[in-house]
N, C-alpha and C positions, 0 to 999 in steps of 0.2 A: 129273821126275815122281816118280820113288820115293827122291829125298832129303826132298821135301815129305811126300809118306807117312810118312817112315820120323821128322822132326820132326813130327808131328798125332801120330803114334801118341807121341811120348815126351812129348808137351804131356796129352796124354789121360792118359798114364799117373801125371804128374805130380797132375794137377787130382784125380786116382783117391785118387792116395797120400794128398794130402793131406786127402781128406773121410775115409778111411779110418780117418786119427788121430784125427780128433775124434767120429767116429761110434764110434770105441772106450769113450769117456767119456763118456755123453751128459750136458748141461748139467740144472744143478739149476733147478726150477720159481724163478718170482722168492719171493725168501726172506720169511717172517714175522717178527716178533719182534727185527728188527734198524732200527738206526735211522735218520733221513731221510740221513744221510750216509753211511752204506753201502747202504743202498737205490740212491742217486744214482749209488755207483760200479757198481753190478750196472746198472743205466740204460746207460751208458758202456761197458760193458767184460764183458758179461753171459756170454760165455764162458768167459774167463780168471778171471773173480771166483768164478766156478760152479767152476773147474777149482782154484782155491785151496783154496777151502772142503774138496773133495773129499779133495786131499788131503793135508790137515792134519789133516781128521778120519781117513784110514785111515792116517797117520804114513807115507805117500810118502817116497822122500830127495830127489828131485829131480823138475823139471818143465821140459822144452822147451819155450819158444815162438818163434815168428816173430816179427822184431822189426818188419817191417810190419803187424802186428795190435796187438804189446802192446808200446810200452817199456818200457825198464829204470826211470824213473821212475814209469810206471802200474804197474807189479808192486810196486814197492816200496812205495809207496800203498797197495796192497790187498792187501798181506801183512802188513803194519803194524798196518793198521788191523782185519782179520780177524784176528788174534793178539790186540790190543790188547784187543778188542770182545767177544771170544769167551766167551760164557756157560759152556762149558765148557773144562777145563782142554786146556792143547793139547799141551803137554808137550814143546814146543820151545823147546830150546836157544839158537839162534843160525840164521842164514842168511844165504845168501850169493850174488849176484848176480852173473853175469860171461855175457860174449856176443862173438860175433864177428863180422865184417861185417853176418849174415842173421841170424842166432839167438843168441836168449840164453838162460841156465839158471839156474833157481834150485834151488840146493841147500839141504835143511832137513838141519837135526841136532838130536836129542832127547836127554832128561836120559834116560831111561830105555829097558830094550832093548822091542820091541814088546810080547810077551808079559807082562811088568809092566805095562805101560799096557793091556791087556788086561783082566788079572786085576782093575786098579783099578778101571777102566770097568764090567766086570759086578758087582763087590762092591755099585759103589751102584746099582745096577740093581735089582739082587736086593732091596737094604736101601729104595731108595725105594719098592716094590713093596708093602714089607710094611708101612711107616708109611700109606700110599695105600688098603691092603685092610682098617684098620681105621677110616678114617671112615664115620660113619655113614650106611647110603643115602638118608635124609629130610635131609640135611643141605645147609643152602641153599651159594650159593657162596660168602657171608661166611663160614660155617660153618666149611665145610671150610678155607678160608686159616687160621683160626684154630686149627682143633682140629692141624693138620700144625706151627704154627707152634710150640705151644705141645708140640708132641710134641718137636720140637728142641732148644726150649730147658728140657726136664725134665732132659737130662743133657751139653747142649754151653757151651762157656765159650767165652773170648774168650782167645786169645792172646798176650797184654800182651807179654811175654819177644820172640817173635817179629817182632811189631808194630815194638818199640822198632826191634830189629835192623835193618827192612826200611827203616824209614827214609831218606827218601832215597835210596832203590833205584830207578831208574826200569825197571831190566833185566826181559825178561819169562823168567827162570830159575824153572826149577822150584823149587815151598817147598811141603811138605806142607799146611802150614797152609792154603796159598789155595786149596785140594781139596776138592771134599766130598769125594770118599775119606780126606781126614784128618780131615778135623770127625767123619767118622763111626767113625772107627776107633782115632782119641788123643782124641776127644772133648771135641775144643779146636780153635781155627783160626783165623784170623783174617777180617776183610771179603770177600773176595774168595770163600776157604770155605762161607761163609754164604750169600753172594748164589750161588755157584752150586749148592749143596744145594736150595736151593729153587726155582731155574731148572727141577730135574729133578721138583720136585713138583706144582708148578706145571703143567706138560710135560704129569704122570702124572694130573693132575684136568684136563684138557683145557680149561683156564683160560688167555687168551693173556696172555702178558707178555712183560719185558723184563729185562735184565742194564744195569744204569745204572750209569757209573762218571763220577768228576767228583774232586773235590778237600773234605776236610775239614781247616780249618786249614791250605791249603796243602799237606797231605801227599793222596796218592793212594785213593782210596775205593771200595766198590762197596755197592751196596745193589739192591730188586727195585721194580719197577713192574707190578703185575697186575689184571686188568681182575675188577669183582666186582660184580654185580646190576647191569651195563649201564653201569661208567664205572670208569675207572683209579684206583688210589691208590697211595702210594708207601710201603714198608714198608723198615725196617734194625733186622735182629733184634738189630745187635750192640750197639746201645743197651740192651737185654734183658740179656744176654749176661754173666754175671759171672765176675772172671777167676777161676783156677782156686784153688781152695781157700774162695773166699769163696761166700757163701749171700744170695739177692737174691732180693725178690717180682718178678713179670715187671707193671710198669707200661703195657706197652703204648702207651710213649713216641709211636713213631714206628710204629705198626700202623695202616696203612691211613688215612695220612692226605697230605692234597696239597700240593705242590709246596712254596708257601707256607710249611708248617711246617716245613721241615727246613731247618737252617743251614747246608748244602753249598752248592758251586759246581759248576755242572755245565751242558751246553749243554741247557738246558729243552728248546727249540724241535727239538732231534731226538728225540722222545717225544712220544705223544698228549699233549695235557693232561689234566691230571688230576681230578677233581672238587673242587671250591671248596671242599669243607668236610671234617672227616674224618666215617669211615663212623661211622654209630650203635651198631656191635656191642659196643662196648668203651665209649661215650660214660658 
């Protein structure tokens, strides 16, 4: 009788520990702004996708999990792809996966110490903040996409120098260029830059969108998808964007227009569709 006791009390203790861990963390609400294929994995795997997320964005080094919960190929799935997808800069390095009979660990490593990823993080906080508090209050929501858009491109360029370089880079290493921290601060950057400067402004007009990445010419791309007077359009500033030294009217090639018009390759069907026609602001 009191070896069975004395196994109930360390099965109890067990079942304890282990709500203990996860009641440490608690799981993020199902996410917005991300698209039908990470959606699908948070569907699947809503704890551990929730426990990535967390901590990639507080730059974690490492993560336990049970591998009767999560394998080693569903984590690598949905670090991949949460890195890949990520609207904002993640500033990892490299990771690394390894586990033993029960448990496995994923270890991250970052280009920079936390504190610099800190510092970077509030710079455009601070800077989206103040592009953000000088639209005007009567202004519709085409309005505001355009007056933010057109504030970016008064003094940010494109890249070219960097661009060439990354070529054929598939790596997700840190490059100032693919920052808004760098578009806002060398006032240059490349796609990646760009599409997530405006994720943050976008964010800050309470405007829902998206961070779209697919392929231009074969090489690697990002650009925005944001919802405006009740339907999506797809916007790439860096069509705008003149490289540095050179003086360009902003055409408003690719401003708020859909799917359709842009010559990219990318998985359409994970993004709302977009409206059939472009918006009339710029028409």
């Amino acid at each position: 009788m009191g070896a069975l006791l004395f196994i109930a009390v360390l099965i109890g203790l067990g079942v304890a520990y282990g709500w203990s861990r996860r009641d440490t963390r608690p799981v993020f609400d199902p996410p917005v702004g991300v698209t039908a294929t990470e959606r699908a994995m948070y569907d699947v795997q809503p704890y551990w996708y929730s426990v990535v997320k967390r901590a990639v964005a507080e730059g974690d080094a490492s993560i336990l999990f049970p591998l009767h919960e999560c394998s080693i190929d569903e984590m690598d799935a949905i670090v991949s792809y949460v890195i890949e997808h990520s609207p904002f800069e993640t500033y990892v390095d490299t990771w690394t996966l390894s586990d033993d009979e029960s448990e496995g660990e994923l270890e991250l490593a970052y280009e920079l110490p936390a504190r610099s990823i800190e510092t970077q993080r509030a710079y455009v906080k601070r800077a989206v903040e103040r592009i953000v508090a000088d639209v005007p209050d009567e202004a519709t929501e085409a309005e505001q996409v355009k007056f933010v858009y057109d504030a970016i491109l008064s003094f940010a360029t494109y890249d070219e120098e960097t661009a060439d370089r990354l070529e054929g880079n598939d790596s997700y290493g840190y490059t100032l260029a693919n920052t808004a921290y760098g578009l806002l601060v060398e006032q240059t950057g490349v796609c990646e830059g760009f599409a997530r400067l405006f994720v943050q402004l976008f964010d800050a007009l309470g405007l829902d969108n998206y961070y779209v990445i697919g392929e231009n010419e074969k090489e690697g791309h990002a650009w925005n998808l944001v919802r405006v007077d009740g339907a999506y359009y797809y916007l790439d500033a860096t069509t705008d964007a003149p490289v540095p030294g050179d003086v360009r009217d902003v055409t408003y090639e690719d401003f708020l227009v859909p799917a359709s018009d842009l010559p990219y390759t990318w998985n359409v069907s994970d993004y709302p569709p977009s409206a059939p026609v472009r918006h009339p602001i710029v028409s």
